[in-house]
C-alpha positions as CSV (number, residue, x, y, z in Angstrom):
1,X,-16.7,-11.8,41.7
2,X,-20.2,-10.5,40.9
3,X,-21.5,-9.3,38.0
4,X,-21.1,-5.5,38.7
5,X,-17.1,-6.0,39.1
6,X,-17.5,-7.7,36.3
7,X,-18.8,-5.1,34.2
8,X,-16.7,-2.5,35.2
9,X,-13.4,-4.8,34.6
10,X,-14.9,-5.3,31.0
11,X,-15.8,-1.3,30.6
12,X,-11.9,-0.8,31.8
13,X,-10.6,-3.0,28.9
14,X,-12.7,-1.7,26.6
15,X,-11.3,1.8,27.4
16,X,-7.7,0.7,27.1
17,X,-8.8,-1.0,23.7
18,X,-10.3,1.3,21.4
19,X,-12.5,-0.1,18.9
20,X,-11.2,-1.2,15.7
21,X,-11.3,2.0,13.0
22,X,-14.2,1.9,10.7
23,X,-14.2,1.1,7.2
24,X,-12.8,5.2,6.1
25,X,-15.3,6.3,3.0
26,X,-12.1,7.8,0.8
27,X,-14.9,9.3,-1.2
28,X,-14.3,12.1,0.7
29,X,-10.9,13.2,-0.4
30,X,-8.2,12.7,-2.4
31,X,-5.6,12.7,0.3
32,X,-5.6,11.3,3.8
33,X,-3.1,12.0,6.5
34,X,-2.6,8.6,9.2
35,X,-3.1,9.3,12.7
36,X,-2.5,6.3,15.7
37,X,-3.6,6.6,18.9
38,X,-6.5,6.5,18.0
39,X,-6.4,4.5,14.5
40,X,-8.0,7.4,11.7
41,X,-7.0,8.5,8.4
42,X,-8.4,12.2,8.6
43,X,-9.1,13.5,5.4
44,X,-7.5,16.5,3.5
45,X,-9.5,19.0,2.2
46,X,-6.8,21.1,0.0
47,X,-3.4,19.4,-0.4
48,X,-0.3,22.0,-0.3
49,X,1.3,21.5,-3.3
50,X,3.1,23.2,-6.1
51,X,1.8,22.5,-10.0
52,X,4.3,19.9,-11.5
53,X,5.7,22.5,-14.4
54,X,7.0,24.4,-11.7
55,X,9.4,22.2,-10.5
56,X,12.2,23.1,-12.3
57,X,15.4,21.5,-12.2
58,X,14.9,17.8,-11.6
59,X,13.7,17.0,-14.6
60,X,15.0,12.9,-14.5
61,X,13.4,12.4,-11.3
62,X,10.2,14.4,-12.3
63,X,9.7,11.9,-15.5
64,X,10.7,8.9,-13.8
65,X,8.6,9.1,-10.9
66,X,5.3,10.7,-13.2
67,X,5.7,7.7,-15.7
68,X,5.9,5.0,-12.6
69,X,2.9,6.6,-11.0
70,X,0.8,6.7,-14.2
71,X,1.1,2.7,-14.6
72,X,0.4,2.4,-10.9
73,X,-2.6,4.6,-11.4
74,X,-3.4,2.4,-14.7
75,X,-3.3,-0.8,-12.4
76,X,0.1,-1.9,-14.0
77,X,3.2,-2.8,-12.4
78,X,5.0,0.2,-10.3
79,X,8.3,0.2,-8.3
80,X,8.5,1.6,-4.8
81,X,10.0,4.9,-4.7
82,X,13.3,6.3,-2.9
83,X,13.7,10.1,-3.4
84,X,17.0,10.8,-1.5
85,X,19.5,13.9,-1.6
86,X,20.0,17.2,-0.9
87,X,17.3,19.1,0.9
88,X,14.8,21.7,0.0
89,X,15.3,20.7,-3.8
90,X,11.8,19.3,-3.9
91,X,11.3,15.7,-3.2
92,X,8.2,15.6,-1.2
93,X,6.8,18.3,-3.3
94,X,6.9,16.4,-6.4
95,X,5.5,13.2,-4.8
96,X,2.4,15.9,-3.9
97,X,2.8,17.8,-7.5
98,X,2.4,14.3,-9.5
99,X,-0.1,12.9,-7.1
100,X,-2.1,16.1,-8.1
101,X,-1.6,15.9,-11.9
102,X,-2.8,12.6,-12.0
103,X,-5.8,12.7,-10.3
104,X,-7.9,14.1,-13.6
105,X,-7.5,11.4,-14.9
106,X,-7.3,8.8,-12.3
107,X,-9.9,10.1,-9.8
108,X,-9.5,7.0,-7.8
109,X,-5.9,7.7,-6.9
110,X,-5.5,8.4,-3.1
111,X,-2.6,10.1,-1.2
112,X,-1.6,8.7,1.9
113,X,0.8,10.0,4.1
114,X,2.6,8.4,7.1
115,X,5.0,10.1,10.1
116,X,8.0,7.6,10.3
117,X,7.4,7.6,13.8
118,X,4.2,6.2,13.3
119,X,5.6,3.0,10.8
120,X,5.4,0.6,13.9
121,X,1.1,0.5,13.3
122,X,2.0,0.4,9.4
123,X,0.5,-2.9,9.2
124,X,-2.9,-2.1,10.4
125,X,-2.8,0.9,7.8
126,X,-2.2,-1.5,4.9
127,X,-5.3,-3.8,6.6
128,X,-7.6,-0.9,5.7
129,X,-5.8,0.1,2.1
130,X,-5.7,-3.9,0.9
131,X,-9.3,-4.0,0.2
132,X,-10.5,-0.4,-0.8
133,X,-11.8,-0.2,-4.3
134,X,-9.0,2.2,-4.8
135,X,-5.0,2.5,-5.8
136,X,-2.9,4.2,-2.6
137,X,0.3,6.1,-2.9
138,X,1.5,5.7,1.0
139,X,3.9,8.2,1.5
140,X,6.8,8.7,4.0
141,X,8.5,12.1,4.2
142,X,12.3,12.9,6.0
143,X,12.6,9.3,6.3
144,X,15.8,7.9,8.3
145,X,17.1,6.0,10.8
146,X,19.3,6.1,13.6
147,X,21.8,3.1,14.9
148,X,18.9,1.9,17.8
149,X,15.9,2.6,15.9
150,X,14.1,-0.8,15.3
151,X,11.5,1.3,13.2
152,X,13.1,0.1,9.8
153,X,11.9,-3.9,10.8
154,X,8.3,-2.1,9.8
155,X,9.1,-0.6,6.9
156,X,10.0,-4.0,5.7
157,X,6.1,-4.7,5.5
158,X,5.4,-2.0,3.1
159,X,8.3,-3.2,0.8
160,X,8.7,-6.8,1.1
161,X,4.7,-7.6,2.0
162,X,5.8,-10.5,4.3
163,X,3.9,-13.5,4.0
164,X,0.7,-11.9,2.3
165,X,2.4,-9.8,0.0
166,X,2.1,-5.7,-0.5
167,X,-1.1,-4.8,-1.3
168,X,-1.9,-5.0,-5.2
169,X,-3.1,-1.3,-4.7
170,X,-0.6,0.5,-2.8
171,X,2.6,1.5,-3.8
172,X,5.1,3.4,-1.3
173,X,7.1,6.4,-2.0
174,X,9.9,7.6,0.9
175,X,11.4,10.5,0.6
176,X,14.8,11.0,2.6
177,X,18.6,12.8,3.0
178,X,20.3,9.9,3.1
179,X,20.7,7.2,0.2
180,X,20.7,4.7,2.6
181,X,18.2,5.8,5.0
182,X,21.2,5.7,7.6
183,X,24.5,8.5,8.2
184,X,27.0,7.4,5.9
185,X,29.7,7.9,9.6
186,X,27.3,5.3,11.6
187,X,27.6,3.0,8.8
188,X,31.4,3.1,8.8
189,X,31.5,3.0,12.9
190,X,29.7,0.1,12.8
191,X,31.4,-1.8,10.2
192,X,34.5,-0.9,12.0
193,X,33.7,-2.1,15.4
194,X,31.3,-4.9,15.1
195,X,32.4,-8.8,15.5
196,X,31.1,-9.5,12.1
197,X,31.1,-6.1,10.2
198,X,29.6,-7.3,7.0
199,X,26.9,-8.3,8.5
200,X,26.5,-5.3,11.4
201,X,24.6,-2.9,8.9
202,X,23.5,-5.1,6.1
203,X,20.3,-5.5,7.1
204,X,19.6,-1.6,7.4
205,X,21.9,-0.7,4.5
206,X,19.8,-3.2,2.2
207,X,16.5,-1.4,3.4
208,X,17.1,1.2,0.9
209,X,18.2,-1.8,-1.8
210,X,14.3,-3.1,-1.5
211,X,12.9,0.3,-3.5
212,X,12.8,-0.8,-7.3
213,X,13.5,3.5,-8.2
214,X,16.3,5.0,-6.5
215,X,16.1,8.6,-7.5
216,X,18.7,11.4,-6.6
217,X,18.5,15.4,-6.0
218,X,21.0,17.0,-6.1
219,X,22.1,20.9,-5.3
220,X,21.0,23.3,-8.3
221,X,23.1,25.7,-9.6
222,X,22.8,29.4,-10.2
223,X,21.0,29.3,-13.9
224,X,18.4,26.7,-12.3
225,X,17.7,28.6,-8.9
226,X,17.1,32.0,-11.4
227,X,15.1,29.9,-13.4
228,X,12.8,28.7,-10.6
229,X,11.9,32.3,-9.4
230,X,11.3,33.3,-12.6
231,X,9.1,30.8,-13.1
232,X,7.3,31.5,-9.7
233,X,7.0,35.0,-10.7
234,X,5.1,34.2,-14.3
235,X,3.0,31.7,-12.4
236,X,1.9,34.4,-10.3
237,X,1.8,37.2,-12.8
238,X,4.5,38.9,-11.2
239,X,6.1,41.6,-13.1
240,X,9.5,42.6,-11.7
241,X,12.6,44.1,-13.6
242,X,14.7,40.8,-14.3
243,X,18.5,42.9,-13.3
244,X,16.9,43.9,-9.8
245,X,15.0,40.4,-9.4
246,X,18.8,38.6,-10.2
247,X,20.7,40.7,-8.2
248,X,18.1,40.3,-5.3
249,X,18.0,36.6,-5.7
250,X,21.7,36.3,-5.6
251,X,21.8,38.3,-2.7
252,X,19.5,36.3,-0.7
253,X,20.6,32.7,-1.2
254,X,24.5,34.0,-0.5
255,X,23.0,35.3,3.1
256,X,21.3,32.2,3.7
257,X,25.1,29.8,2.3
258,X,22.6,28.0,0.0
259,X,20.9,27.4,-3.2
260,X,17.8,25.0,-3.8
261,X,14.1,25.0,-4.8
262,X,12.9,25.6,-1.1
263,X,15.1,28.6,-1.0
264,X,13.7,30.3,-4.6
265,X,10.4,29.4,-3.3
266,X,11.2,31.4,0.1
267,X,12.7,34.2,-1.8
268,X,9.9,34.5,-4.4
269,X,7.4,34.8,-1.0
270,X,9.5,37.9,-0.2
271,X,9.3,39.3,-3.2
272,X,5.5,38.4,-3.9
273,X,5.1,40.5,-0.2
274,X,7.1,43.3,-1.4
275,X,4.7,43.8,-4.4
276,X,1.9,42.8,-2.6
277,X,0.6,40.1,-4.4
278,X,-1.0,37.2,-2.4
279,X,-0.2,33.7,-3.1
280,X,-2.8,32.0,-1.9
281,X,-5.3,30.1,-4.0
């Protein structure tokens, strides 16, 4: 084999092996999103998010969560983080939200965020977080899995560290539907038609038992959904007449069968339109 075969062998392997990702300078942001194929954490220049007083509502989860982020930012000791329950009542926006009111004073703070499909590579993230001179909240939205998906085996990495431990400076915060990551009617079929059902779904099931904070959401009611638009509205210096605003807002979560934060938010955009006042900024 000559040398110009080999050459071009060596120029093929280097093109099915990308070179390793460089050293990221998180200067540059405060929030990074994870990309594979190529390895890069691209950095975000304006994180959508909501300010933390207007998430109304969940006030347990909102002081838990702030107070456990605020010793992880202090370089104390923080528990993983579970957000589970009903949907559109503002999980991922309050990871966002307290991510963002902690950043004055904890400049060194840095938001990750990982695509589940993407927790496979999750080890060669944590590679390139373990010895930045800065603290990482790594952060998993609509987390869940179904009965085939060997994704969850990865996740144990972030959690449980294996043999070198998690990283000092990165704490992980999942947000998902399902308390235990898993439908509640897979876990019974399985229990119901394996060999040894104890031990068919344990290992998945006790995923969800490795985050230190388990913290619900649950469906708000009418006084709480009012609340939130209202709140939206003062935020924005909206000026409506509260009777048509309530009657409106009723209206629109019966048509869409549902009440939650997502839906007042989507409601107050209508209404913001109809009195053309921009949100952005």
């Amino acid at each position: 084999m000559n040398e110009t075969t080999l050459t071009r062998i060596a120029e093929a392997l280097e093109r099915m092996s990308p070179a390793p990702l460089a050293s990221p300078d998180f200067a540059t942001a405060s929030a990074f999103v994870w990309h594979v194929a190529p390895d890069r954490l691209a950095p975000v220049a304006e994180v959508n998010r909501v300010d933390l007083d207007l998430l109304l509502g969940i006030d347990r989860a909102r002081d838990t969560l702030l107070e456990n982020s605020r010793r992880f930012a202090r370089g104390e000791a923080a528990n993983n983080a579970l957000l589970w329950g009903a949907r559109g009542m503002g999980k991922s926006s309050l990871v966002k939200a307290i991510h963002g009111a902690l950043l004055e004073d904890h400049g060194d703070l840095k938001l990750v965020e990982l695509q589940r499909e993407d927790l496979p590579s999750v080890a060669r993230l944590l590679n390139h977080l373990r010895h930045a001179p800065y603290r990482f909240i790594l952060f998993c939205d609509d987390l869940s899995f179904s009965h085939d998906d060997e994704h969850y085996k990865s996740l144990k990495a972030v959690l449980d560290g294996g043999i070198e431990g998690r990283p000092e400076n990165v704490l992980f915060f999942a947000t998902s539907n399902r308390r235990h990551l898993m439908p509640r009617d897979m876990i019974e079929n399985e229990r119901s038609s394996a060999i040894n059902p104890s031990e068919a779904v344990e290992e998945k099931v006790s995923l969800s038992d490795r985050f230190g904070l388990w913290l619900g959401f649950h469906p708000c009611d009418q006084d709480e959904y009012l609340a939130m638009i209202s709140g939206y509205c003062k935020a924005h210096g909206l000026e409506v007449d509260p009777e048509i605003m309530r009657a409106e807002a009723i209206e629109w979560q019966a048509t869409r069968g549902a009440r939650s934060g997502r839906v007042a938010w989507q409601f107050f955009t209508d209404l913001a339109g109809r009195h053309g006042v921009s949100l952005r900024g």
